[in-house]
VEXKEKOL-727400 format. One line per 3 residues: number of its first residue (from 1); for each residue x, y, z of N, C-alpha, C. Coordinates in steps of 0.2 Angstrom, whole numbers, plus 5000, padded with zeros to 4 digits. Each point is the difference from the previous one (the first is absolute). Layout:
<recs>
NUM) X/Y/Z/X/Y/Z/X/Y/Z ~ ... .
</recs>
This chain:
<recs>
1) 4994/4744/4906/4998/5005/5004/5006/5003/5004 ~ 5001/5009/5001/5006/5001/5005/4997/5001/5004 ~ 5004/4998/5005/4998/5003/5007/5005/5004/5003 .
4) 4995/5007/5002/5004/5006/5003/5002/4999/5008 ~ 5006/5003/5000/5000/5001/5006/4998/5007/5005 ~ 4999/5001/5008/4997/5004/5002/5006/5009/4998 .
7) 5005/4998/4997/5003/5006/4997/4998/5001/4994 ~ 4999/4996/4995/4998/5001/4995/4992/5006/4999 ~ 4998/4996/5005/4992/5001/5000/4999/5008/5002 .
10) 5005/5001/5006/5000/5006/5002/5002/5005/4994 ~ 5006/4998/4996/5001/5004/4996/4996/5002/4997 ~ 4996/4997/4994/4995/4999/4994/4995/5002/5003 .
13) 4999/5002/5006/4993/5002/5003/5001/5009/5003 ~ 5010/5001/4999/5002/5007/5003/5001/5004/4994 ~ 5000/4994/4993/5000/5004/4993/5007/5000/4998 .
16) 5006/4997/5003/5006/4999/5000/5001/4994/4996 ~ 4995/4996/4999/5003/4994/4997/4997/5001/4995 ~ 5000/4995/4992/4996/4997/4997/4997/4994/5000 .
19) 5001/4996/5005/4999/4992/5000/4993/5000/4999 ~ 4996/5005/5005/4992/4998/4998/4997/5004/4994 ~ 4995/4998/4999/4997/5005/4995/4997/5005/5002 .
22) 4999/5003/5007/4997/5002/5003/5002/5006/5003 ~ 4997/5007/4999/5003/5006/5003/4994/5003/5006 ~ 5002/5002/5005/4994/5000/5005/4996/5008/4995 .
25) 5006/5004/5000/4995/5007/4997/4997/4998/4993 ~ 5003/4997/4997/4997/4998/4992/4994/4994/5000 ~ 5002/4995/5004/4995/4996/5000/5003/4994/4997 .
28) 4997/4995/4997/5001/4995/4996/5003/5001/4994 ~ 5005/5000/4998/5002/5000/4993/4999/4994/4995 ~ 4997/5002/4995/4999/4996/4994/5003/4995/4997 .
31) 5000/4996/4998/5007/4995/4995/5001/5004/4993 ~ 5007/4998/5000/5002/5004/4994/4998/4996/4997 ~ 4999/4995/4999/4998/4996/4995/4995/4994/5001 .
34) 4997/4997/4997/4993/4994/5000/4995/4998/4997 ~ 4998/4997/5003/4991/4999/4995/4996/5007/5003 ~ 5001/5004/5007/4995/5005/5002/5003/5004/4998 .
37) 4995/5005/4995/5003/5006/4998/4999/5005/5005 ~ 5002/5007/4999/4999/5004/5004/4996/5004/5000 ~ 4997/5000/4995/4992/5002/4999/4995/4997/5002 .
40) 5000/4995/5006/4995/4998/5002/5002/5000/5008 ~ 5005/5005/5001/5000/4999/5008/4996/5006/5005 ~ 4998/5002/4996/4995/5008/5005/4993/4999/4995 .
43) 4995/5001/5003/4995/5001/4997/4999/5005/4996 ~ 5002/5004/5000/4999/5007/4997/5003/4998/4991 ~ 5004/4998/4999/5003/4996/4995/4999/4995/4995 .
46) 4998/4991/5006/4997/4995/4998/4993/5000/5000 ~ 4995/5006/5001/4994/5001/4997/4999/5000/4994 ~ 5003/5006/4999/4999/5003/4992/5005/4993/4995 .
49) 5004/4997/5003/5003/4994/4995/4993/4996/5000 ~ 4999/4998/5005/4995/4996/5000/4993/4999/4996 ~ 4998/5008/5000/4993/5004/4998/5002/5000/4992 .
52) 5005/5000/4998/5002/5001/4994/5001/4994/4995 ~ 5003/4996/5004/5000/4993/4999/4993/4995/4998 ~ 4994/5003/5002/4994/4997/5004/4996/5002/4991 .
55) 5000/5007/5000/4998/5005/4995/5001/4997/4993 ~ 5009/4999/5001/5000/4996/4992/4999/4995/4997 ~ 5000/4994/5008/4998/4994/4998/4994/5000/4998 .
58) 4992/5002/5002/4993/5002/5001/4999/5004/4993 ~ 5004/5004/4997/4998/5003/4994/5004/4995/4995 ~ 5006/4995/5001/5001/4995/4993/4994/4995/5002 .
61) 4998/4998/5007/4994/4996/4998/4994/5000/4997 ~ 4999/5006/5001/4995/5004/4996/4998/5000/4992 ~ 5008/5002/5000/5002/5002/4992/4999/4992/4998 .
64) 5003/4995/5002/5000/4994/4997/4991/4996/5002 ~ 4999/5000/5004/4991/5001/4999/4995/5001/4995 ~ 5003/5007/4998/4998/5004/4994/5002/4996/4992 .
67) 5005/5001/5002/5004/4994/4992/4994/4994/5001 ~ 5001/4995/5005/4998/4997/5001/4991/4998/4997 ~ 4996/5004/5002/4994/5002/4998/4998/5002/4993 .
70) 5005/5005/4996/5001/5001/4995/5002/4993/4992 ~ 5005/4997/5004/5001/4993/4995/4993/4996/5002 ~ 4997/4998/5005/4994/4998/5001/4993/5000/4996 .
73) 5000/5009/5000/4996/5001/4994/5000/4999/4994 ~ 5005/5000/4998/5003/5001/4995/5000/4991/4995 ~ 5002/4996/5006/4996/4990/5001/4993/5000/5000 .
76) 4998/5003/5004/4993/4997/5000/4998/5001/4991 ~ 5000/5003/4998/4998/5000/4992/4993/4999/4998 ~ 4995/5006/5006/4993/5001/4999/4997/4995/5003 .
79) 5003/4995/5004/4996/4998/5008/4998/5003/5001 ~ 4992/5003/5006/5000/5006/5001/5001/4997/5010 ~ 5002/4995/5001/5001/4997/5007/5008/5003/5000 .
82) 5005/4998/4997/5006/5001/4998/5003/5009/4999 ~ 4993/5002/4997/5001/5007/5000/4999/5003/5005 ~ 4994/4999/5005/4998/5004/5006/5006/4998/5004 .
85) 5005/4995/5002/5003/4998/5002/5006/5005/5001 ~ 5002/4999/4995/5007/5004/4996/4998/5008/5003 ~ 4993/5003/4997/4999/5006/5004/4999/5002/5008 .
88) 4999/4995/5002/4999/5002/5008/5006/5000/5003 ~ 5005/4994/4996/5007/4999/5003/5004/5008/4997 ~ 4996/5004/4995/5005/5004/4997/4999/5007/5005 .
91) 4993/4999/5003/4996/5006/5003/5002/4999/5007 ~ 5003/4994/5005/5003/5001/5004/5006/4999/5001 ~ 5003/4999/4993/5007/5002/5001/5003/5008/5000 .
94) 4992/5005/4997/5003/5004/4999/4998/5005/5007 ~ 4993/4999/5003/4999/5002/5006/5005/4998/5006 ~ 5004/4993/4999/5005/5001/5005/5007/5006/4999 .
97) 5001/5000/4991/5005/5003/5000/4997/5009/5004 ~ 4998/5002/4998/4994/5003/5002/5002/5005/5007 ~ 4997/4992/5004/5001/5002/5007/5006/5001/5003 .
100) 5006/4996/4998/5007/5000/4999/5003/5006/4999 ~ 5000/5003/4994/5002/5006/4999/4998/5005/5005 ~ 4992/5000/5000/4998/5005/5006/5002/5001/5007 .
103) 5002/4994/5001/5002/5001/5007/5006/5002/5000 ~ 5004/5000/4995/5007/5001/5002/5000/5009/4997 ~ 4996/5001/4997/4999/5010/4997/4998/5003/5006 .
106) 4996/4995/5005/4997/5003/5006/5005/5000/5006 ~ 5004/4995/5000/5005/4999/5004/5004/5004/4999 ~ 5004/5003/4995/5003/5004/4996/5000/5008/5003 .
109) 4992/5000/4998/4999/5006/5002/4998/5001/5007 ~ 5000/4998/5004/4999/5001/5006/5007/5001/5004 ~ 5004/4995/4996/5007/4998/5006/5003/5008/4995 .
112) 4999/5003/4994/5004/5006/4998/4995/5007/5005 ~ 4994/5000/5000/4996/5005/5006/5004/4998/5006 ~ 5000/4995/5004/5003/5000/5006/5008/5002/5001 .
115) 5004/5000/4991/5006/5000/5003/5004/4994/5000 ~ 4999/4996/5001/5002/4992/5001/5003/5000/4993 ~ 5008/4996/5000/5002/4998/4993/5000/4993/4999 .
118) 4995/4999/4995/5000/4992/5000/5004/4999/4994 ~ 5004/4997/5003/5006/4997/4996/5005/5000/5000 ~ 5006/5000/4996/5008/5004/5000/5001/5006/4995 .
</recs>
């Protein structure tokens, strides 16, 4: 840990120094480098990462859901317990995929009406 002294501190706070990270007009400066990208530092940014990230995983769940249901059927081999089964898993895998998609076409289309750019 360094410890600054009261000139030090005066400089980096007059914009004279580099010691701090810190610019009073700028604000907090970022690490050039880390585990925190810089995509997650403003909301405006680490939304759409977020919402995007959220969308993919939920539609490969989906998607493997459906596989899922589909090999099921496909086992059950005229069970007809094994077959409603398969189908109900195959009919909510596909109403969630469903809901998923629509939210994000309505999200889409609202943030493109208002103007807002969701994304980079």
């Amino acid at each position: 840990m360094t410890i600054l002294t009261p000139t030090e501190i005066y400089l980096a706070l007059d914009g004279n120094s580099s010691v701090l990270p810190i610019d009073v007009k700028e604000g907090i400066k970022p690490p050039s480098s880390g585990l925190v990208s810089s995509k997650f530092l403003d909301l405006q940014t680490g939304l759409p990462v977020f919402y995007n990230a959220a969308i993919v995983v939920a539609t490969l769940v989906f998607v493997i859901l459906i596989i899922i249901g589909g090999v099921r059927y496909l086992a059950s081999a005229g069970n007809e317990q094994g077959t409603e089964q398969a189908k109900r898993l195959i009919l909510s895998a596909v109403i969630g995929l469903a809901l998923v998609l629509g939210t994000w076409a309505i999200l889409l289309f609202v943030f493109q009406l208002t103007g807002y750019h969701f994304g980079s």
